[in-house]
C-alpha positions in Angstrom: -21.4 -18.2 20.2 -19.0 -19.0 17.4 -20.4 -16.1 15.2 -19.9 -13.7 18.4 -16.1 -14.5 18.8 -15.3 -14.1 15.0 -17.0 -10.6 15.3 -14.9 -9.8 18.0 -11.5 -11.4 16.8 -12.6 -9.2 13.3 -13.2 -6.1 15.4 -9.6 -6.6 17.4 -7.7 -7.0 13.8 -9.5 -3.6 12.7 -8.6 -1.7 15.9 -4.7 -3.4 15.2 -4.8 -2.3 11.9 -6.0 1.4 12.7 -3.5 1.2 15.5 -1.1 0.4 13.0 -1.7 2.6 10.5 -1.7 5.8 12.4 2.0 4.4 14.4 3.8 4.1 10.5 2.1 6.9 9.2 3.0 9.5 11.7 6.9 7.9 10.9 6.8 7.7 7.3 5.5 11.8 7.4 9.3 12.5 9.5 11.3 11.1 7.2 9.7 10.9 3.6 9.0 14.4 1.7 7.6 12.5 -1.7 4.0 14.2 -1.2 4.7 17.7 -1.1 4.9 18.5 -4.5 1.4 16.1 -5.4 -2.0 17.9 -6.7 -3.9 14.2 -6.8 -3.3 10.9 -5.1 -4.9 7.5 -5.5 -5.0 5.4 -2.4 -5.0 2.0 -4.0 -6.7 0.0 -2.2 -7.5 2.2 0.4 -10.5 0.8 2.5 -12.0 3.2 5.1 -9.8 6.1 3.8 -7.6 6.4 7.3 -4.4 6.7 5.7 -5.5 9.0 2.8 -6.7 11.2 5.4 -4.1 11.5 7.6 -1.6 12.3 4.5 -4.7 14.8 3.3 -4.4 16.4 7.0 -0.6 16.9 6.5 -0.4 18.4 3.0 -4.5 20.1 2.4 -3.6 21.4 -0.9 -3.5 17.3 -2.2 -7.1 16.1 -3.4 -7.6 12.3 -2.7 -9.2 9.7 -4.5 -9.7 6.6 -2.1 -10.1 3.5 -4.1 -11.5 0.3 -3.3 -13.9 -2.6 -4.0 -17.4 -0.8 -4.2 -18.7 -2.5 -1.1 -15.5 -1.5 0.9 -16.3 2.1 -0.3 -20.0 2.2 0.9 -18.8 1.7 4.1 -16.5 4.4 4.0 -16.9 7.7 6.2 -16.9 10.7 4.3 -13.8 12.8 4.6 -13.1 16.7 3.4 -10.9 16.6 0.1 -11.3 12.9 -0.7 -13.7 11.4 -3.4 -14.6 7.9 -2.8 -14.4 5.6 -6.4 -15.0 2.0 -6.2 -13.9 -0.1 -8.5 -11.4 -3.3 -9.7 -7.6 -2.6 -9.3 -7.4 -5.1 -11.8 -9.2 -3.6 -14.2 -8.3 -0.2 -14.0 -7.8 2.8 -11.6 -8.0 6.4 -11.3 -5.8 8.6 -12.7 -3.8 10.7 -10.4 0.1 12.0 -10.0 1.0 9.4 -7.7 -0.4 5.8 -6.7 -0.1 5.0 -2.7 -0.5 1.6 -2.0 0.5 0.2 1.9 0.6 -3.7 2.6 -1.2 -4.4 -0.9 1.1 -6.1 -3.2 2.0 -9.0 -0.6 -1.5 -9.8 -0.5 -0.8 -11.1 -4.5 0.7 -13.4 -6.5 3.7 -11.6 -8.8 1.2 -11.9 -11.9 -1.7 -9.9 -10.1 1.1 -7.3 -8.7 1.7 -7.0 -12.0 -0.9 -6.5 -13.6 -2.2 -4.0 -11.2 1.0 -2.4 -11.2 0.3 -2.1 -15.4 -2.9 -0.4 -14.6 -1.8 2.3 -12.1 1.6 3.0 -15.0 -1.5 3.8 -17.6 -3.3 6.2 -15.1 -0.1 8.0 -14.3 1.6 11.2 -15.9 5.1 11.0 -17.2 6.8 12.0 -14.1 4.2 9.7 -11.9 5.5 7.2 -9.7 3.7 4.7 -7.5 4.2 5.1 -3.7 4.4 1.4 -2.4 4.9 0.6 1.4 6.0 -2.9 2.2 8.5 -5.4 4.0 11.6 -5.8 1.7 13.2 -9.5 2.6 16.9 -9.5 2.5 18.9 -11.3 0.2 20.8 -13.4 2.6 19.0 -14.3 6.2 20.3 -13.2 9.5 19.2 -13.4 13.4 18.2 -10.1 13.9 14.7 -9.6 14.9 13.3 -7.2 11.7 14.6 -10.5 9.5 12.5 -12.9 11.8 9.4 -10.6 11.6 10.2 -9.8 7.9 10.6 -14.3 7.3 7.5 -14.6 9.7 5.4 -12.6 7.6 6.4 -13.9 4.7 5.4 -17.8 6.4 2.2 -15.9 7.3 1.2 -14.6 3.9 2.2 -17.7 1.6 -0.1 -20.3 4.4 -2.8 -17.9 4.3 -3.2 -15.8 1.4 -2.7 -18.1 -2.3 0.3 -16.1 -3.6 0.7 -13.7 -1.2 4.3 -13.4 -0.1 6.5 -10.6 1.0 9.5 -9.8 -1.2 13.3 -9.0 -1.5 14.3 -5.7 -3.5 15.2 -8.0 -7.0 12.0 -9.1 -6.9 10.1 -5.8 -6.5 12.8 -4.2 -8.9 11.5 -7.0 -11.5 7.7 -6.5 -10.7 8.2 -3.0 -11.8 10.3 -3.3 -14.8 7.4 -5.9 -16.1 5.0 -3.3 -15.3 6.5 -0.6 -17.5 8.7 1.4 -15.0 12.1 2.4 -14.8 12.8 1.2 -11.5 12.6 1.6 -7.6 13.7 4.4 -5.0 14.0 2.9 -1.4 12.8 6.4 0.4 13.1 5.0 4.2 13.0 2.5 6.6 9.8 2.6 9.1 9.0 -0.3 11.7 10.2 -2.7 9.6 8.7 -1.5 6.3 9.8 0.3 3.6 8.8 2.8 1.5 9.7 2.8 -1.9 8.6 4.5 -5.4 8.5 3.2 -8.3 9.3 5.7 -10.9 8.6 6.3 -14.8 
């Protein structure tokens, strides 16, 4: 019976998640431009591929690597345009123009961020940048409710995830600069996330 409810309670999260997904996707593609100009993008990990392919069914002329842990990727559907490579973000990843990389770095501890940040500067050109998005903490607290989600996320990922926390913009400024890059662009602000890119 147990077993039963923790399927179903794990088959809710990935219906949220999907749900989600396709909500601040169809947002971020009104107000950000970044991936019009992109021949090849790395969806860092990407699991099932839904995001890459709903940016692939906005701009066609993109080719999309989705990259994941190689048991995440067998599970993967096959999509037109996108090449499934499985792999260790930690270790390395594909090269490509741009990274993309939603709701992944609060998952990790500032060393691991950084570190996979290191990996994705090496697989980038030049002019690459990294396409993160994320919940950006503010510097001073206030009542408003995007602050209370943005704090009770941050309470969520620190009890439940060892060094997962979300972030203020000094902090993700300084996990860039250790990785190599320049610094940060803030794109835009989309139900409660934003969308940022770090830049070479």
């Amino acid at each position: 019976m147990r077993f039963l409810r923790e399927v179903f309670l794990l088959k809710r999260l990935m219906e949220y998640m999907v749900n989600h997904t396709t909500i601040v996707m169809q947002e971020i593609f009104k107000h950000y431009h970044g991936f019009e100009s992109l021949e090849r993008l790395v969806d860092v990990g990407g699991g099932l591929g839904i995001t890459l392919d709903m940016i692939l069914s906005k701009h066609p002329s993109i080719k999309g690597i989705i990259f994941d842990l190689p048991h995440v990727i067998r599970h993967a559907p096959l999509y037109r345009g996108i090449e499934h490579v499985g792999g260790d973000m930690f270790k390395e990843v594909p090269q490509g123009d741009a990274m993309f990389m939603k709701w992944i770095l609060h998952d990790w501890s500032d060393d691991s961020c950084i570190k996979l940040l290191k990996n994705c500067y090496k697989a980038l050109p030049r002019n690459g940048k990294v396409i993160i998005v994320e919940t950006i903490l503010p510097f001073l607290p206030d009542k408003s409710s995007s602050v209370k989600v943005s704090t009770g996320l941050d309470v969520t990922m620190m009890t439940h995830i060892h060094g997962g926390k979300e972030r203020t913009e000094d902090e993700f400024l300084a996990l860039a600069k250790c990785a190599g890059f320049m610094g940060i662009r803030k794109e835009c602000s989309i139900c409660n996330f934003w969308l940022m890119e770090f830049f070479k």
